[in-house]
C-alpha positions as CSV (number, residue, x, y, z in Angstrom):
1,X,12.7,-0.4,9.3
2,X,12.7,3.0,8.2
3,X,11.6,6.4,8.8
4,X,10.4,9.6,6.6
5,X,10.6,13.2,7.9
6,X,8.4,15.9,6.7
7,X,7.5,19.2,7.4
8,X,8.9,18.0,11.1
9,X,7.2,15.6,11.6
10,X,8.4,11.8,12.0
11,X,6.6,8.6,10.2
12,X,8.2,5.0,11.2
13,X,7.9,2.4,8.4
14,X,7.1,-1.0,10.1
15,X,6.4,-4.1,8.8
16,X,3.4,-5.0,10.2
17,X,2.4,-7.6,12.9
18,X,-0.6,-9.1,13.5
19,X,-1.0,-6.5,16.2
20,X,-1.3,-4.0,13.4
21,X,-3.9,-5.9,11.4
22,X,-7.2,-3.9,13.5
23,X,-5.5,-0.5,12.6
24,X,-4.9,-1.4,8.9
25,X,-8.6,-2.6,8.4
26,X,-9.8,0.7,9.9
27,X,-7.7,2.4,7.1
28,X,-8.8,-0.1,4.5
29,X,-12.7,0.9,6.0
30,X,-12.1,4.9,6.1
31,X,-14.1,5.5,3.0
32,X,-17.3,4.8,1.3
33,X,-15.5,2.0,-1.4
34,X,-14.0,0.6,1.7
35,X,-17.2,0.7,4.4
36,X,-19.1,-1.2,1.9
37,X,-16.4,-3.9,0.7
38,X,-14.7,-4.6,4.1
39,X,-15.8,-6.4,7.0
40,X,-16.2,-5.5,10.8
41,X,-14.7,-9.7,11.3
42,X,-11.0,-9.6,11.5
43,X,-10.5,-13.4,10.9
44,X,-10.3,-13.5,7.2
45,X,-7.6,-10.5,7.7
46,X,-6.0,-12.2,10.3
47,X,-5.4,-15.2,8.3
48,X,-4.8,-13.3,5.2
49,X,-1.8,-11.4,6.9
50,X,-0.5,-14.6,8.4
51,X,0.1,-15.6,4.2
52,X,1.5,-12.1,3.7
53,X,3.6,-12.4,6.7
54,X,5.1,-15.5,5.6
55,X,6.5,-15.2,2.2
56,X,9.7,-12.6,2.0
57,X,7.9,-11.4,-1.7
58,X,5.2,-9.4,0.5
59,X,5.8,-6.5,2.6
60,X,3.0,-5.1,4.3
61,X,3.9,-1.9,6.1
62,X,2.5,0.3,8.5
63,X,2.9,3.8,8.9
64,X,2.9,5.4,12.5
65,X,2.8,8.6,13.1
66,X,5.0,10.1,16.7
67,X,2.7,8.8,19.2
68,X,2.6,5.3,17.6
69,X,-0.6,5.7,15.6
70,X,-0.9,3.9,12.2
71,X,-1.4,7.0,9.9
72,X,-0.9,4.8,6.9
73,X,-0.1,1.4,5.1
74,X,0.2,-0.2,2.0
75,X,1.0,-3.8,0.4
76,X,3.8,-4.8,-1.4
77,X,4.5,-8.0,-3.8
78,X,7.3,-8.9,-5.7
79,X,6.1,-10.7,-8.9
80,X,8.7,-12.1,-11.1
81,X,7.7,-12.8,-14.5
82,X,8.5,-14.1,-18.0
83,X,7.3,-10.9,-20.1
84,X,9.4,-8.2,-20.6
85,X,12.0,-9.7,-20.9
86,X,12.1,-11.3,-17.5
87,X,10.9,-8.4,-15.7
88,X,10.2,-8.3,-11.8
89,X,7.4,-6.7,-11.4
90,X,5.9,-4.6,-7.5
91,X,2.6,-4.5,-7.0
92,X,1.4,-1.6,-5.1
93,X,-2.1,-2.4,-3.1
94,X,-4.3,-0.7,-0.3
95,X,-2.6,2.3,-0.3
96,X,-4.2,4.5,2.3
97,X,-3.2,7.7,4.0
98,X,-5.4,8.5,7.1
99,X,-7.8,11.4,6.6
100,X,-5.7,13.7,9.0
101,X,-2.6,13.2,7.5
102,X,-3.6,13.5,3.9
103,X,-2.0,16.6,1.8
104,X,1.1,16.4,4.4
105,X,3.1,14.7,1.5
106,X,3.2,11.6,3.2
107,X,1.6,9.5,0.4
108,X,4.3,11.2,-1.7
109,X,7.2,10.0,0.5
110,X,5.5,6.3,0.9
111,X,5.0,6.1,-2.6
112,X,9.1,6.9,-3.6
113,X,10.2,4.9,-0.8
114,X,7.9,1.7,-2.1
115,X,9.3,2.3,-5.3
116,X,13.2,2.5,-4.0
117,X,12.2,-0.9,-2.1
118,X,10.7,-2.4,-5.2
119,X,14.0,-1.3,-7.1
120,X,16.2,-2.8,-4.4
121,X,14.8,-5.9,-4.7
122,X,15.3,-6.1,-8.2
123,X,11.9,-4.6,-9.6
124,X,12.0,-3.2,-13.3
125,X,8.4,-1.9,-12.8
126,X,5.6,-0.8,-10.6
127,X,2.4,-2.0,-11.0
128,X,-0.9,-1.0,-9.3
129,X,-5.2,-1.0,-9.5
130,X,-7.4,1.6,-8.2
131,X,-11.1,1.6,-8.3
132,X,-12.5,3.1,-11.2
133,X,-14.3,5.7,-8.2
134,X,-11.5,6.9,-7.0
135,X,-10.9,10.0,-8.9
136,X,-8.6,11.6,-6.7
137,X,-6.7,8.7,-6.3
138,X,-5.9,8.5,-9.9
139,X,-4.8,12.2,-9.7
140,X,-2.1,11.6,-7.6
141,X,-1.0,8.2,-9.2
142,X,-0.5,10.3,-12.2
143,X,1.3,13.2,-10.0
144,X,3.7,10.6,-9.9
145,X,4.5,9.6,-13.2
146,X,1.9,6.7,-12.9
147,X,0.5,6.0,-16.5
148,X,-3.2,4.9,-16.8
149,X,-1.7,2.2,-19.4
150,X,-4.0,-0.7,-19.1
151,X,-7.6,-2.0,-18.0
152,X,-8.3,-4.0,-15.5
153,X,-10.4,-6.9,-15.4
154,X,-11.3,-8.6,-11.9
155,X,-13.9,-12.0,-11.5
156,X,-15.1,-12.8,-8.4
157,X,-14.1,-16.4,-7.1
């Protein structure tokens, strides 16, 4: 799909197969947020990424580093909408950066390519949540030139 280069090394952006989904839950589980909220059963994410798979408004990548490791992987979602005037909206979710490749400026690099894709494919606006705990998080959203604009609200189902 695509590839980022820094500092010499090599990342490969994938879409991901269901081959993927046991590496991107051990992302999703590599911290205390996630260890707690995640489960060990892969069968809810198995079906889940069969519906992300299938619908051309998701892209759920994977990030692998040069011997094929998933180092990284996030969710995309094209929303179109009716407010601002007509705006397509992408939704940025379960962004995560494995522990050893943190402050190598790949989050960076995922980050501007996601919002090049979202732009491509007609995006006005990028939209994402981030637990309330995540302080560090939040830092580098803002690095960005992410705006802390809105709360959130979430109800369980």
């Amino acid at each position: 799909m695509d590839t980022l280069s820094l500092d010499g090394r090599t990342f490969e952006l994938v879409r991901a197969s269901e081959a993927d989904v046991p590496a991107i839950v051990a992302l999703l589980t590599d911290d205390d947020i996630g260890g707690s909220r995640e489960s060990r059963d892969l069968t809810p994410y198995l079906e889940a990424f069969r519906e992300v798979h299938a619908t051309e408004a998701h892209l759920l990548l994977v990030v692998r580093d040069e011997t094929g490791d998933a180092v990284g992987t996030l969710q995309l979602t094209l929303v179109p909408g009716l407010s601002r005037g007509g705006a397509k909206r992408l939704v940025i979710e379960g962004v995560r950066v494995a522990p050893a490749t943190r402050g190598s400026g790949l989050g960076t690099a995922l980050m501007r390519w996601a919002q090049a894709w979202g732009a491509r494919n007609g995006a006005t606006i990028a939209q994402l949540t981030s637990d309330k705990r995540r302080v560090d998080a939040h830092r580098f959203y803002v690095s960005l030139g992410y705006e802390p604009s809105h709360e959130g609200f979430k109800l369980e189902l």
